[in-house]
NULUM-629653 format. One record per residue (C-alpha): x, y, z. Coordinates in steps of 0.05 Angstrom, whole numbers, plus 5000, padded with zeros to 4 digits. Example, Ala and Ser with C-alpha at 12.3 -4.5 7.8 and 13.67 -1.06 7.14 Angstrom:
<site c1="5246" c2="4910" c3="5156"/>
<site c1="5273" c2="4979" c3="5143"/>
END
This chain:
<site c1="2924" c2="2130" c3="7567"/>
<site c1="2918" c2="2069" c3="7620"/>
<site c1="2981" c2="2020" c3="7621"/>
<site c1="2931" c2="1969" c3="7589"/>
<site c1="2917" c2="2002" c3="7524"/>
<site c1="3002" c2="2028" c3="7528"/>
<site c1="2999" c2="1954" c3="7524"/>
<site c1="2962" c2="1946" c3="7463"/>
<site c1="2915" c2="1897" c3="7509"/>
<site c1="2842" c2="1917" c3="7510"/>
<site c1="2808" c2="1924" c3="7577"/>
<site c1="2777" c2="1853" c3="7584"/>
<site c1="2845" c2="1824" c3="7560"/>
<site c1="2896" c2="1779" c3="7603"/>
<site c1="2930" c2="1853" c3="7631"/>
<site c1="2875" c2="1845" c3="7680"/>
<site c1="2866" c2="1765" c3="7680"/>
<site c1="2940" c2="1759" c3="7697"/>
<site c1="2943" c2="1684" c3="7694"/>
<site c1="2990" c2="1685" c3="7643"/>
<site c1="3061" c2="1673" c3="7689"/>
<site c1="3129" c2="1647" c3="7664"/>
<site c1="3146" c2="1622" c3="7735"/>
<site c1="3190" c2="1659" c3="7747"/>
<site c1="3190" c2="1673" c3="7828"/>
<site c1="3212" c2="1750" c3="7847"/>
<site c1="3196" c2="1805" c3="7892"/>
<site c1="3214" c2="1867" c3="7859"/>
<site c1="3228" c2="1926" c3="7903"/>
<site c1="3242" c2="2004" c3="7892"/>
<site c1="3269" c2="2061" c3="7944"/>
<site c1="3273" c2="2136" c3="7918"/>
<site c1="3343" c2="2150" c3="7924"/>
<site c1="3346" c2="2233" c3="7930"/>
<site c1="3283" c2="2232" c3="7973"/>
<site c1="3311" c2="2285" c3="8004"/>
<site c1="3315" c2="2324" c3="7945"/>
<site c1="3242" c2="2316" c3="7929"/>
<site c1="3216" c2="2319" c3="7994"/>
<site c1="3261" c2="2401" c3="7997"/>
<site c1="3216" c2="2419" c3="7938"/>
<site c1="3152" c2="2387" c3="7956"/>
<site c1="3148" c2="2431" c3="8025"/>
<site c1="3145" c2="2494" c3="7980"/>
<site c1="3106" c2="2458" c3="7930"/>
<site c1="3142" c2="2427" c3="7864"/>
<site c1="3133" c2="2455" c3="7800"/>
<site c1="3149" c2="2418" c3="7734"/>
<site c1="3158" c2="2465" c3="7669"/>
<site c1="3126" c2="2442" c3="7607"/>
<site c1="3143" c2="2464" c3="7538"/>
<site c1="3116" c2="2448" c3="7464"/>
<site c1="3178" c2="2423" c3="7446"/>
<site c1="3183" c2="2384" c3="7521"/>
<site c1="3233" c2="2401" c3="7583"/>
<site c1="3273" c2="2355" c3="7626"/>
<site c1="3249" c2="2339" c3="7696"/>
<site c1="3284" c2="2360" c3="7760"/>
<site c1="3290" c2="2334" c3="7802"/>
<site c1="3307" c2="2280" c3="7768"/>
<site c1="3272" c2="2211" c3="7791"/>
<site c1="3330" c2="2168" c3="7807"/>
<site c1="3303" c2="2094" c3="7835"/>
<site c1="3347" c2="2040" c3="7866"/>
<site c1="3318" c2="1968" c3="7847"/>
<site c1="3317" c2="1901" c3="7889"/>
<site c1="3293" c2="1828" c3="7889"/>
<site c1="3290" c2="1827" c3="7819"/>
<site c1="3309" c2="1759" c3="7783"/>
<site c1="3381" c2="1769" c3="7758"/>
<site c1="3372" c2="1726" c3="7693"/>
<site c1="3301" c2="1754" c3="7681"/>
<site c1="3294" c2="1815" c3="7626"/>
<site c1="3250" c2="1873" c3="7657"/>
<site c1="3215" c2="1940" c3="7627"/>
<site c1="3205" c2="1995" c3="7669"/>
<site c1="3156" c2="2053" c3="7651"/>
<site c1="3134" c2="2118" c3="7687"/>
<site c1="3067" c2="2139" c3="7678"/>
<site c1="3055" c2="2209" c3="7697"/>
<site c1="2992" c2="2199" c3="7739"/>
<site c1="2929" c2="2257" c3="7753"/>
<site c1="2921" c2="2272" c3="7839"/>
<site c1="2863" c2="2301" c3="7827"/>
<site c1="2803" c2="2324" c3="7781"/>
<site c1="2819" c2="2405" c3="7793"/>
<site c1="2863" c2="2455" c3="7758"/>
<site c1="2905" c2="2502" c3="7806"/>
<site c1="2926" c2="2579" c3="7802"/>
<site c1="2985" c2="2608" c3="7847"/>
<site c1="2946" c2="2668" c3="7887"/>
<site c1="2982" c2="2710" c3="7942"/>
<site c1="3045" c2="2664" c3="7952"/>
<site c1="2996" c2="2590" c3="7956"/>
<site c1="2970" c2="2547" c3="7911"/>
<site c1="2893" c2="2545" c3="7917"/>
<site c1="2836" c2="2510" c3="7871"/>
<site c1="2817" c2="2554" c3="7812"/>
<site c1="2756" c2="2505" c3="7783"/>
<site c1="2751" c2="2440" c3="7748"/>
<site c1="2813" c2="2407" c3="7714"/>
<site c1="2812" c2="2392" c3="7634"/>
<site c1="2807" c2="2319" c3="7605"/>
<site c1="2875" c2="2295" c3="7605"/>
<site c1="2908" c2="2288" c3="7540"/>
<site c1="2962" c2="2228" c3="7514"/>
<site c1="3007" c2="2200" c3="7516"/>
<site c1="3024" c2="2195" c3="7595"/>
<site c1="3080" c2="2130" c3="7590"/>
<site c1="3156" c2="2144" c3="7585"/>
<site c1="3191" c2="2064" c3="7572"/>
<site c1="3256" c2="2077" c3="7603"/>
<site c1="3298" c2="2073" c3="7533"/>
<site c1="3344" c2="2017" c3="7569"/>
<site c1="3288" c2="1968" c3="7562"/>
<site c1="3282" c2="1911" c3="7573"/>
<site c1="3340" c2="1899" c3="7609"/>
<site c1="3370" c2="1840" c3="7653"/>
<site c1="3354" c2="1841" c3="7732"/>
<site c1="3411" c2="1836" c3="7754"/>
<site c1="3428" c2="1904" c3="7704"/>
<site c1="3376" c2="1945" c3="7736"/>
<site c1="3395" c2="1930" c3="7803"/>
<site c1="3465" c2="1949" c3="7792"/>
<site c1="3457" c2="2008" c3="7759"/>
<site c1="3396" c2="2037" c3="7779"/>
<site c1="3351" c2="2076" c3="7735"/>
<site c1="3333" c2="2146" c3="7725"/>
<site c1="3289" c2="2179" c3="7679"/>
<site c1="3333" c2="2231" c3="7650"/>
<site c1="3310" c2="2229" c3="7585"/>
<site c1="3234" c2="2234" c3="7597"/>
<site c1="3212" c2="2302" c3="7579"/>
<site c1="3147" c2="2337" c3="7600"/>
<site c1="3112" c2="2377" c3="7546"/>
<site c1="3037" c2="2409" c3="7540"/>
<site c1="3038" c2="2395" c3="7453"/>
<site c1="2990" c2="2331" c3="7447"/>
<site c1="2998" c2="2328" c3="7373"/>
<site c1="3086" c2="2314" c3="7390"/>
<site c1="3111" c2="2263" c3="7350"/>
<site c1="3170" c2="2258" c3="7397"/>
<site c1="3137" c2="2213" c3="7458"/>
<site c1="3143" c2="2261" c3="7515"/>
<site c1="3098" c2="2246" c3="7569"/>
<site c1="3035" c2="2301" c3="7549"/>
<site c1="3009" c2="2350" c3="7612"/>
<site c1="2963" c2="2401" c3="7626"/>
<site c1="2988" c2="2464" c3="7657"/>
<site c1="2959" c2="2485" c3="7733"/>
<site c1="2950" c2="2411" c3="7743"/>
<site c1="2974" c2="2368" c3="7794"/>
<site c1="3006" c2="2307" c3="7777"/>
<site c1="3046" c2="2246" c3="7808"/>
<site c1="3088" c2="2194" c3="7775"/>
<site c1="3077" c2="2116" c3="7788"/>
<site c1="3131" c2="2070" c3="7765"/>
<site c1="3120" c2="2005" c3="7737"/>
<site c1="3161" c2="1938" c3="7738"/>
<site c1="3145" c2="1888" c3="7683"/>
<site c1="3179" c2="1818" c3="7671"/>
<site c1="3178" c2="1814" c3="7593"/>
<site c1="3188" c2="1738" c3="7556"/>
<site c1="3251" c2="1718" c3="7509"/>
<site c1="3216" c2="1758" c3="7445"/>
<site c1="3218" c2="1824" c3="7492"/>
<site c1="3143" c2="1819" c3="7509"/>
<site c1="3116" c2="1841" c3="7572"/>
<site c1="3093" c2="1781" c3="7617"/>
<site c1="3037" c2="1824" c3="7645"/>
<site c1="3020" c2="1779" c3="7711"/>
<site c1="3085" c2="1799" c3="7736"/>
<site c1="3069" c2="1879" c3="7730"/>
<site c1="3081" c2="1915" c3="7802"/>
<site c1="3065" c2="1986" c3="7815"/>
<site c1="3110" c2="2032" c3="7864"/>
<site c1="3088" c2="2110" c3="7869"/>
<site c1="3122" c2="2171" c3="7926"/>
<site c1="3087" c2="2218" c3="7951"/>
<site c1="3151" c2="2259" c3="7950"/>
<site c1="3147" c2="2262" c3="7875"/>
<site c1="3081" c2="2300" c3="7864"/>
<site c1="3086" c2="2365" c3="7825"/>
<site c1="3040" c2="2422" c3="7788"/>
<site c1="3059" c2="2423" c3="7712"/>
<site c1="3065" c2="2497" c3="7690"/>
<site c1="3088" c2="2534" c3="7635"/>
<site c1="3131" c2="2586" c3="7676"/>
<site c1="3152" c2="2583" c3="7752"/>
<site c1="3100" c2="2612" c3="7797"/>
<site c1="3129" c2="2612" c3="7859"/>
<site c1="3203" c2="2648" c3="7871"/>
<site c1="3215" c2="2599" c3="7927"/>
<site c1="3217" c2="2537" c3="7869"/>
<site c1="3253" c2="2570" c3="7828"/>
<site c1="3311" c2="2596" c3="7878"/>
<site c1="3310" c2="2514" c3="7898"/>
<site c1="3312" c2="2492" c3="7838"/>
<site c1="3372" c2="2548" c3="7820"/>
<site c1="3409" c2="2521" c3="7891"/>
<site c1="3406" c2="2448" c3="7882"/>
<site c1="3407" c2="2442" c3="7800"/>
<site c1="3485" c2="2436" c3="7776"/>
<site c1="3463" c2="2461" c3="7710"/>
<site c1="3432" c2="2527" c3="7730"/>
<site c1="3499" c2="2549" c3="7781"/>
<site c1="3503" c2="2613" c3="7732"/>
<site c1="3439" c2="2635" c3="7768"/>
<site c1="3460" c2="2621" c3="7839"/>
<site c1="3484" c2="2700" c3="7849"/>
<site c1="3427" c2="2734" c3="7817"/>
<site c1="3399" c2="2773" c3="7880"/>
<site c1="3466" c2="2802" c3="7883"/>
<site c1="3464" c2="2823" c3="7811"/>
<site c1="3390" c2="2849" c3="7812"/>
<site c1="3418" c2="2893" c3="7869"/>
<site c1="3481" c2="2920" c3="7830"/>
<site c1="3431" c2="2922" c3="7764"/>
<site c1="3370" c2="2933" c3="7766"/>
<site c1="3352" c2="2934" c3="7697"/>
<site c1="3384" c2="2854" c3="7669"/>
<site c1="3353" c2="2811" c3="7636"/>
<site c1="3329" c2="2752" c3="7678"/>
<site c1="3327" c2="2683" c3="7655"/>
<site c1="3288" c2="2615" c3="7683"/>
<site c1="3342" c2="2573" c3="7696"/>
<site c1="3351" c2="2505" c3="7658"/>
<site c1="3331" c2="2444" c3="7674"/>
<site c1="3391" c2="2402" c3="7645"/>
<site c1="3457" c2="2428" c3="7614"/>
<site c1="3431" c2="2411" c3="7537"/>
<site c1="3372" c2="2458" c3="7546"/>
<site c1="3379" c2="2539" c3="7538"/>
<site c1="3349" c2="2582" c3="7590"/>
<site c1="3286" c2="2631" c3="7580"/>
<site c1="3315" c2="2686" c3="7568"/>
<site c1="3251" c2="2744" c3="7589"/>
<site c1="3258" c2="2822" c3="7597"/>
<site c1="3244" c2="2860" c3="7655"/>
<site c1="3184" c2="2900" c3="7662"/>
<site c1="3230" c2="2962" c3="7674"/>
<site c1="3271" c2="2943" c3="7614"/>
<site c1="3204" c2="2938" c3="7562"/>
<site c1="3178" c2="3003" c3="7594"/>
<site c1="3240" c2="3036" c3="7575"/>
<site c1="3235" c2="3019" c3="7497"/>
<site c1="3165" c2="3029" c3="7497"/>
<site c1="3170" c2="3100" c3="7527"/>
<site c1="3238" c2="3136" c3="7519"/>
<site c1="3235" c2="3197" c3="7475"/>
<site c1="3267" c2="3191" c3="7405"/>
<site c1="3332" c2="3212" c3="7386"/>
<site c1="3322" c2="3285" c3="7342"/>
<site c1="3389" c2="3300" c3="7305"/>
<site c1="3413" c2="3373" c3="7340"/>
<site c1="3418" c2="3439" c3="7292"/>
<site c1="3448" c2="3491" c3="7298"/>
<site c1="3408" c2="3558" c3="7307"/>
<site c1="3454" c2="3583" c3="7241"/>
<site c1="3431" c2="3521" c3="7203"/>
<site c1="3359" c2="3534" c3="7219"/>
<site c1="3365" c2="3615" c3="7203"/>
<site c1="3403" c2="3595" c3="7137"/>
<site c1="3346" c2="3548" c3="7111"/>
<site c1="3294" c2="3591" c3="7134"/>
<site c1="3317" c2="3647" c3="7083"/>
<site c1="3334" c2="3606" c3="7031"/>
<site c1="3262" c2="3580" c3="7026"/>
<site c1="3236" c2="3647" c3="7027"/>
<site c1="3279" c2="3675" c3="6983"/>
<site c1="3263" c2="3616" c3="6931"/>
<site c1="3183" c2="3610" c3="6945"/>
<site c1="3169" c2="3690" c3="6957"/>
<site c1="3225" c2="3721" c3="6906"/>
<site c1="3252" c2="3763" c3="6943"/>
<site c1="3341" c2="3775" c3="6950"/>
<site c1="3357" c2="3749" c3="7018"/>
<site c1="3385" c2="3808" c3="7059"/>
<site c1="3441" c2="3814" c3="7109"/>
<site c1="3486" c2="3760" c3="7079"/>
<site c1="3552" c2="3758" c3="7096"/>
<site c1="3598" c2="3768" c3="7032"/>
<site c1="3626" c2="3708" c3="7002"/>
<site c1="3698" c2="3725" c3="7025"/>
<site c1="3664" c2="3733" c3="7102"/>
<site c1="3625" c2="3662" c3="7093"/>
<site c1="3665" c2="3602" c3="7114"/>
<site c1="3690" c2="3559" c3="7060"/>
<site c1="3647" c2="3497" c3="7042"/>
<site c1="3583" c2="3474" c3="7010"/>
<site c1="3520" c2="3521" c3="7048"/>
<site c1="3445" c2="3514" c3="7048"/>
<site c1="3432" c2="3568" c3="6994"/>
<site c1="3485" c2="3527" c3="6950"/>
<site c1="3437" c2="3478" c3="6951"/>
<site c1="3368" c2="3512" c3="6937"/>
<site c1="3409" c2="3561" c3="6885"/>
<site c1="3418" c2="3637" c3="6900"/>
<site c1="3358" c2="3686" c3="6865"/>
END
């Protein structure tokens, strides 16, 4: 889905005309503010989980705006944007191309939910996209931003100035986009180094942060993929060692004793071939209680 037709505007239509202005005069800026952050994952390549029922982002994208009018309203949208026509697999610790990449489906907007909102609002609050979740379901009715897995993918941001009636003034549109910020959408980490970054610098996953040393002191726990935000629960997967152990351990088989086993093997024959069942122990030698041939009846 272009920005036009998230517009409702068809192609030929004034989004690309843009002589429509309200005179407003502006020069919108916007600086990553944890570039850091994103630049840490993007040197071991980022990886963005998506789910059918959609997953948070982290890192989060967290913008600082400027030279925005301070009495003009303002909608921002992220559009999750394609690098590239090729799908990806994760071979021998890299990612490497794996064929042709699969029409991309819709939607691929996230309106910030705080739109539209004054300039001087955004400026002094910032804005981050907390609430934008990636998924891989394009029939959700929910509108998470829709991705296909073993893609790569980059977010652009867009600025709009939108009139009195909260309608977007579509000369005024500027585009930003980080090269930080690039990621391949999957459905489960690939790469350990990603997910021990993401288990180091995410505040929500710190119950992860010492599983090495628990792997070491048991090898046989479950592991989970940590969370990406503190309302989400984790993955919870089993072990390969742990699923080979159901699968193959022997069953349980109740212990007799070899008495048992003698007593029910001559009370059978004594009841099928008819014959008295010899060297029995006299009732006063027998232990008190209920026995075997009580059960089958003495011939």
């Amino acid at each position: 889905m272009s920005l036009g037709s998230f517009f409702s505007f068809p192609a030929s239509s004034a989004f690309f005309d843009r002589k429509k202005d309200d005179g407003v005069i502006d020069n919108p800026n916007v600086e990553l503010v944890n570039r850091n952050l994103w630049s840490t994952f993007l040197e071991c390549g980022t990886e963005m989980i998506i789910t059918k029922k959609g997953r948070r982002m982290f890192p989060l994208v967290k913008l600082k705006l400027s030279g925005l009018d301070k009495n003009s309203n303002y909608t921002i949208i992220m559009e999750m944007i394609s690098v590239d026509k090729l799908r990806y697999k994760f071979w021998n610790g890299n990612w490497i191309v794996a064929g042709v990449g699969e029409h991309h489906p819709l939607p691929t907007c996230f309106v910030h939910p705080q739109s539209p909102r004054s300039g001087e609002w955004w400026m002094t609050d910032g804005v981050d996209f907390k609430m934008a979740k990636l998924s891989n379901n394009p029939f959700n009715n929910d509108g998470h931003i829709v991705l296909n897995s073993m893609h790569r993918y980059n977010p652009r941001f867009h600025i709009v100035r939108a009139d009195s009636s909260g309608q977007p003034i579509l000369a005024s549109l500027k585009t930003f986009s980080f090269k930080e910020t690039e990621f391949i959408a999957v459905t489960a980490y690939q790469n350990d180094v990603v997910t021990k970054c993401k288990i180091d610098n995410n505040p929500f996953a710190k119950g992860f942060r010492n599983i090495d040393t628990v792997r070491k002191r048991k090898m046989n726990q479950i592991i989970s993929t940590p969370p990406a935000s503190e309302d989400e629960e984790p993955e919870v997967k089993r072990t390969k060692s742990e699923i080979e152990a159901v699968m193959f351990s022997d069953p349980k088989v109740p212990q007799m004793s070899l008495q048992l086993i003698s007593q029910w093997q001559e009370a059978l024959l004594s009841t099928i071939v008819q014959i008295p069942i010899t060297n029995q122990k006299s009732s006063s030698e027998r232990k008190s209680g209920f026995g075997v041939v009580d059960l089958l009846g003495s011939s």
